[in-house]
NUTORLUM-383223 format. One record per atom (N, C-alpha, C): x, z, y. Coordinates in steps of 0.02 Angstrom, whole numbers, padded with zeros to 5 digits, always signed. Last residue first. Example, Ala and Ser with C-alpha at 12.3 -4.5 7.8 and 13.67 -1.06 7.14 Angstrom:
// residues 2
+00642+00354-00112 +00684+00357-00053 +00645+00394+00002 +00660+00390-00284 +00615+00390-00225 +00660+00390-00165 
// end
This chain:
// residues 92
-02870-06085-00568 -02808-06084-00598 -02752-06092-00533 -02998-05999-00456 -02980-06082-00495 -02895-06057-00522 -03056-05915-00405 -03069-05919-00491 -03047-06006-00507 -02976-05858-00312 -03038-05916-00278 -03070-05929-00361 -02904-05767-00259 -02952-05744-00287 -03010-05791-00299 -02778-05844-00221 -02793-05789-00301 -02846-05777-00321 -02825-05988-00162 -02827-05925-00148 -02803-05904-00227 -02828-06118-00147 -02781-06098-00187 -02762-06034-00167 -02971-06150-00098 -02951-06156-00178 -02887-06121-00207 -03053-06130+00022 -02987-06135+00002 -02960-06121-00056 -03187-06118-00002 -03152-06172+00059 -03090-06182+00031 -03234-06033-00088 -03222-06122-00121 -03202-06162-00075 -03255-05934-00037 -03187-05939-00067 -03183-05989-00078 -03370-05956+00028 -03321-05949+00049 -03256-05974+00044 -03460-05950-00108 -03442-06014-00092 -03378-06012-00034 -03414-05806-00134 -03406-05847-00170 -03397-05939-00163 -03485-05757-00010 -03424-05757-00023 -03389-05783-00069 -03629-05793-00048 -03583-05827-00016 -03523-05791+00007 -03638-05713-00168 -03638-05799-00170 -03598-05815-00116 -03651-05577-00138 -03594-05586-00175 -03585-05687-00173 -03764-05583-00016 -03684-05557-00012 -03612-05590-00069 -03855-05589-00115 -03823-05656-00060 -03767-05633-00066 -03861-05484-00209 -03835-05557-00241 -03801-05595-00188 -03874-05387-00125 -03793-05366-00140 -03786-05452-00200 -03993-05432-00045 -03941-05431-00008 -03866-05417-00044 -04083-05404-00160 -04073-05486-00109 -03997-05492-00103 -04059-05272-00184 -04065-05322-00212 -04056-05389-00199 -04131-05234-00037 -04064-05242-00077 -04031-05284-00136 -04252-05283-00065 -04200-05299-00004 -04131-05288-00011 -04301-05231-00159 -04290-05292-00150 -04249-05335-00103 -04293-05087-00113 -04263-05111-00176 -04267-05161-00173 -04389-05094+00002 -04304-05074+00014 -04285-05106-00055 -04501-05235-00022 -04479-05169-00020 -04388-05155-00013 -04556-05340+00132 -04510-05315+00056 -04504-05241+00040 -04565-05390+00241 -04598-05367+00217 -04594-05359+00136 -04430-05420+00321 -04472-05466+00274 -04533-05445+00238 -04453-05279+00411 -04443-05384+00456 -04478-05430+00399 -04427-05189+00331 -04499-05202+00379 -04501-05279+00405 -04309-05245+00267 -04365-05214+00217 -04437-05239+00267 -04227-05228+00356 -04221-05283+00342 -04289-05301+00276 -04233-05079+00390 -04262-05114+00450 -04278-05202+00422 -04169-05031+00277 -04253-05020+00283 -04269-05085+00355 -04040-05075+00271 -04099-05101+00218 -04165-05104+00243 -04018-05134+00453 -04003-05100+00397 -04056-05130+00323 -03932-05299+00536 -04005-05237+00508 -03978-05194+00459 -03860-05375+00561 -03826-05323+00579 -03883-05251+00542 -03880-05502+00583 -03903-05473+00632 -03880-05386+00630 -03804-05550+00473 -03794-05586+00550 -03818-05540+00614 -03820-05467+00376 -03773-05477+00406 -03746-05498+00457 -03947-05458+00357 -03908-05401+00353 -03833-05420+00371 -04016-05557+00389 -04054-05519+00447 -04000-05456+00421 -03962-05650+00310 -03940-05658+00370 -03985-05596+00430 -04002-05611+00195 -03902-05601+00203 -03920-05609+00300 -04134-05618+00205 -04101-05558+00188 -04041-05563+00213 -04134-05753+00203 -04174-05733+00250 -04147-05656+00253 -04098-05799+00059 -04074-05811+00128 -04082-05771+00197 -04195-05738+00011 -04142-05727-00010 -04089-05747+00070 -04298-05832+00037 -04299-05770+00039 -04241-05725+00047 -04257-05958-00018 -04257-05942+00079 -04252-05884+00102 -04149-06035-00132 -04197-05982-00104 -04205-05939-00029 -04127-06149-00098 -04132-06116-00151 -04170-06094-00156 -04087-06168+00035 -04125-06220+00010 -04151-06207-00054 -04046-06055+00064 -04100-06067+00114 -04142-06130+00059 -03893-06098+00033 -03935-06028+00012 -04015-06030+00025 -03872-06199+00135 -03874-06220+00060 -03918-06167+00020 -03861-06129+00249 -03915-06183+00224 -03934-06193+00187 -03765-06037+00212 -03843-06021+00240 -03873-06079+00210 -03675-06131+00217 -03662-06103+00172 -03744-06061+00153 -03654-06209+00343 -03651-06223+00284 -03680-06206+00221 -03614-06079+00407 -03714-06087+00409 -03703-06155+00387 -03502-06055+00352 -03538-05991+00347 -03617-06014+00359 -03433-06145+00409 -03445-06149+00335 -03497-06101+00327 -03431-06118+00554 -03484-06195+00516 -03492-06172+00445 -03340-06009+00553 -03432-05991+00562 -03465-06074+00517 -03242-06085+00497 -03284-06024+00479 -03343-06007+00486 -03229-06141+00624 -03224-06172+00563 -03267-06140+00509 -03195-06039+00732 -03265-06099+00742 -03266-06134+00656 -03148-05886+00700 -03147-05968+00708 -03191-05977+00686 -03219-05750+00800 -03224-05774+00730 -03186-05849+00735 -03153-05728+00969 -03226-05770+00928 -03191-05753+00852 -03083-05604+01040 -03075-05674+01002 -03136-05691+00986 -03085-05481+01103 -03122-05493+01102 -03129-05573+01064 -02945-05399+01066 -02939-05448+01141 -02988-05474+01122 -03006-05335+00916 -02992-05307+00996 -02989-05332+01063 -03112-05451+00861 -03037-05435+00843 -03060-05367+00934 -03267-05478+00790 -03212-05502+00840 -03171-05443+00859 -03238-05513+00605 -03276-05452+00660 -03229-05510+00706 -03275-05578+00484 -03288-05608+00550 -03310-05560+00625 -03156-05580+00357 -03180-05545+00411 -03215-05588+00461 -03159-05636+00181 -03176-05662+00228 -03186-05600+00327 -03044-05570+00079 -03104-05555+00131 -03100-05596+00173 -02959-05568-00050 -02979-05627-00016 -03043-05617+00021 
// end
């Protein structure tokens, strides 16, 4: 149950639905913890590596990672909570 938001070959957008849940989903992360936040989206949105996402927050690489393999795992987690009657959504 992967979420993909590459754009496809005939250049498609991601759906628009998706992306809302996705800075839904930021926000909520943001309201927690910002830091944290601030990681998924300079490693995922923007594409950074550890170290470059390390110099931007002024973190170390181990924290940055760190950050980045919890966000990572949350919001795919809330992801899955769009659609419940996934296999992989942990609902019965």
């Amino acid at each position: 149950g992967r979420v993909e938001l590459e754009i496809d070959e005939f250049g498609q957008e991601p759906d628009p639905d998706v992306m809302l849940a996705i800075d839904d989903a930021l926000t909520r992360l943001a309201t927690r913890d910002a830091a944290l936040a601030e990681v998924v989206q300079l490693r995922w949105l923007c594409g950074l590596s550890i170290d470059e996402a390390a110099a931007a927050t002024g973190c170390t690489p181990a924290q940055v990672k760190g950050r980045w393999q919890f966000g990572r795992a949350w919001l795919h987690h809330e992801l899955r909570q769009l659609d419940p009657g996934r296999p992989d959504s942990g609902t019965p």
